[in-house]
SEZAZA-600669 format. One record per residue: residue in three letters; x, y, z of N, C-alpha, C in turn. Coordinates in steps of 0.1 Angstrom, whole numbers, plus 5000, padded with zeros to 4 digits. Each point is the difference from the previous one (the first is absolute). Example, Ala and Ser with C-alpha at 12.3 -4.5 7.8 and 13.67 -1.06 7.14 Angstrom:
% SEZAZA-600669
ALA513249435078499150125000500950125000 SER499650114993500950115000499250115008 
//
This chain:
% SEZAZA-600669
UNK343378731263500949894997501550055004 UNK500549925008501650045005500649964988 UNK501250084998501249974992500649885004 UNK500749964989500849855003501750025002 UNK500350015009501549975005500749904988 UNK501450085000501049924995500849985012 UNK500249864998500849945014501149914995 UNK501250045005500849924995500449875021 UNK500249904993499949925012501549964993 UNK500149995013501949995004500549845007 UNK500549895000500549955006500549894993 UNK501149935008500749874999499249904995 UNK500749904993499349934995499749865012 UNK499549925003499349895007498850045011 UNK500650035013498949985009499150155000 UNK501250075003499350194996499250024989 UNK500449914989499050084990498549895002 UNK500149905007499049934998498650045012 UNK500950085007499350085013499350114991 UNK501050074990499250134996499049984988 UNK500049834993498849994990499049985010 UNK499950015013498849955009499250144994 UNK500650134996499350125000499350014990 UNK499949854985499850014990498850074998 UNK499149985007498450034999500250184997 UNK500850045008499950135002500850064989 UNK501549965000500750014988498750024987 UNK499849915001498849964984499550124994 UNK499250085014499150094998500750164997 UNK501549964996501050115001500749954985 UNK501250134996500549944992501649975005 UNK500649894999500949975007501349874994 UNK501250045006500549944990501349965016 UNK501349864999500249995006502049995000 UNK500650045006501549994999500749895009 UNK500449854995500649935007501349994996 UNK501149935012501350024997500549884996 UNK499849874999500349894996499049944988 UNK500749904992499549914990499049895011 UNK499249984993499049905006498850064993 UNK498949865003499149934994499050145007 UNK498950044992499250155003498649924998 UNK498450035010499549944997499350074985 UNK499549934992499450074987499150145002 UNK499650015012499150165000501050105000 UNK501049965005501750144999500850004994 UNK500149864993501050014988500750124991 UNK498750074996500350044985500150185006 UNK499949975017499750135004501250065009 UNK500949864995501050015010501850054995 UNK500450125008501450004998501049925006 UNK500850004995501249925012501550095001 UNK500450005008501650075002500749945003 UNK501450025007500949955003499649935014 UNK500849895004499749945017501250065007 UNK499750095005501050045014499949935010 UNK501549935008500049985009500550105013 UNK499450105003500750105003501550025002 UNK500349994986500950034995500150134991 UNK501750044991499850054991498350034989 UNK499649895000498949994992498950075002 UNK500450055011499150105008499550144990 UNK501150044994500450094993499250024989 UNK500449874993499249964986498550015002 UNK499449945016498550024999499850145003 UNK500850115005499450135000499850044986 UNK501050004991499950034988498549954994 UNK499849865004498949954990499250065003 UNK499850035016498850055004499750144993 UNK500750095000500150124996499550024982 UNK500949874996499349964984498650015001 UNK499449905010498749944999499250065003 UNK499750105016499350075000500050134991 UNK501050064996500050104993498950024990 UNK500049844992499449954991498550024997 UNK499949905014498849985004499150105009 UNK501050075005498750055011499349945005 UNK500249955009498149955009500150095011 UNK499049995005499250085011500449945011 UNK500449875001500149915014501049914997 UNK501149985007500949885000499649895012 UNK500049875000499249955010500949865001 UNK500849945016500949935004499849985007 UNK500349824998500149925017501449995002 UNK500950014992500950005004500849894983 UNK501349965001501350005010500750134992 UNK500949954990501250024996499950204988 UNK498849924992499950134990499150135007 UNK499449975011499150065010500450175000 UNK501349965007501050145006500050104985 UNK500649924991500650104991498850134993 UNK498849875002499250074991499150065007 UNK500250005013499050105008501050125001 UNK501450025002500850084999500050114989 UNK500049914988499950094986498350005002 UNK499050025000498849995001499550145006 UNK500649995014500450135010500450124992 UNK501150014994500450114995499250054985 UNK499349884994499150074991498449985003 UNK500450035016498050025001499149945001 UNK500649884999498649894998500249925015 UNK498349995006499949945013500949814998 UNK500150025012500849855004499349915013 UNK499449905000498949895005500849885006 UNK500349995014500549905001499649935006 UNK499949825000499349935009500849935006 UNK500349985009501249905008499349874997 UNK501449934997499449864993499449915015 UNK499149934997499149895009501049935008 UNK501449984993501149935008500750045007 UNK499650175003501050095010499149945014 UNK500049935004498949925018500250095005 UNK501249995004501150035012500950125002 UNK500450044992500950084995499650094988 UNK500950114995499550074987500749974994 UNK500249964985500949964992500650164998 UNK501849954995501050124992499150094990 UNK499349944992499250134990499250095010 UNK498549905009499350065002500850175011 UNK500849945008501350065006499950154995 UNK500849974986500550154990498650024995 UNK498949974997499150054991498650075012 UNK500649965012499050075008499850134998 UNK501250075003500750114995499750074987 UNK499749974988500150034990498249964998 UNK499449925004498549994993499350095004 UNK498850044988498850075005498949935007 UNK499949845002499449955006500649845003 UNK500150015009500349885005499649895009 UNK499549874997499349935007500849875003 UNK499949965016500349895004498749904999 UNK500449855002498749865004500349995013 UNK501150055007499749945014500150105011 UNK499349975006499750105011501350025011 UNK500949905003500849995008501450134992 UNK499750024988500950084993499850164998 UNK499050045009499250095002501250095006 UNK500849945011501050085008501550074989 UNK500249894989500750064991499750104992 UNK498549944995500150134988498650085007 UNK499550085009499650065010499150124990 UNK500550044991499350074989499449984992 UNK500249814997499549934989498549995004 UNK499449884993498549985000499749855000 UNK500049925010499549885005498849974990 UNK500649924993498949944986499149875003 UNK500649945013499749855000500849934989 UNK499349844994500449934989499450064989 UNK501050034992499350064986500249894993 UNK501249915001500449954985499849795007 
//
C-alpha cells in the first residue's frame, strides 16, 4: 500500500480553483487541504479544508502572501504543492522551493494561445510542469503536454 501524500493545492479563487477541483477524485485519495486568496462561496467538499490569505494584486500584497506562505507551509508540510495558477501560485511555489517540497504546475486550460504571467515565472521554479495545449509546447519545451485535464 502506497503512502498518502499531503498536498497542499494552491490557487485563486473562481475559474483556477474550479479547474483544480477537477483533480477531486485524486485529491480524495490523498490528504489535502487548499489555500485561496479571496472571500467567496467554497463548494462544501473544501470548505472546512480551506485557508484563505490576503488578495494580491501584484502589488505590495505580494509580500504579505510570502509571509503567509512561509506561515503555512512551515506548518503544514506537504509533500506536493499543486497550481493552475493565478495570483497566490508564485509565492507559494517560491517559499515551497526553499523548504523542499515538490511544486506541480498545470497551465490553466485558458492559456490556448499564449502562456499566461504565472505559468511564465513558475516554469522555472516547478518540479513538474504540464501544459493542455500542444501549440504551447514551444514555450515551455521542458514541460509535459497533458492534453485536457480539467
Amino acid at each position: 500500500m502506497s503512502r498518502r501524500l499531503e498536498i497542499c493545492v494552491v490557487s485563486s479563487i473562481g475559474g483556477h480553483l474550479d479547474e483544480v477541483l477537477c483533480l477531486l477524485p485524486v485529491l480524495n485519495e490523498n490528504d489535502f487541504f487548499v489555500v485561496t486568496n479571496a472571500e467567496g462561496s467554497l463548494p462544501p467538499e473544501i470548505e472546512s479544508r480551506t485557508i484563505r490569505i490576503a488578495h494580491s494584486q501584484r502589488d505590495w500584497k505580494l509580500m504579505v502572501n510570502l509571509w503567509e506562505a512561509w506561515k503555512i507551509l512551515s506548518e503544514h508540510r506537504p509533500d506536493v504543492i499543486i497550481s493552475c495558477g493565478a495570483g497566490p501560485a508564485v509565492p507559494f511555489a517560491l517559499v515551497g522551493k526553499v523548504l523542499g517540497i515538490k511544486v506541480v504546475f498545470i497551465e490553466t486550460f485558458a492559456a490556448v494561445k499564449k502562456p499566461t504571467l504565472t505559468g511564465r515565472i513558475l516554469y522555472y521554479f516547478s518540479d513538474l510542469f504540464i501544459y493542455q495545449w500542444k501549440n504551447l509546447s514551444e514555450s515551455y519545451p521542458k514541460g509535459i503536454y497533458g492534453g485536457s485535464i480539467f
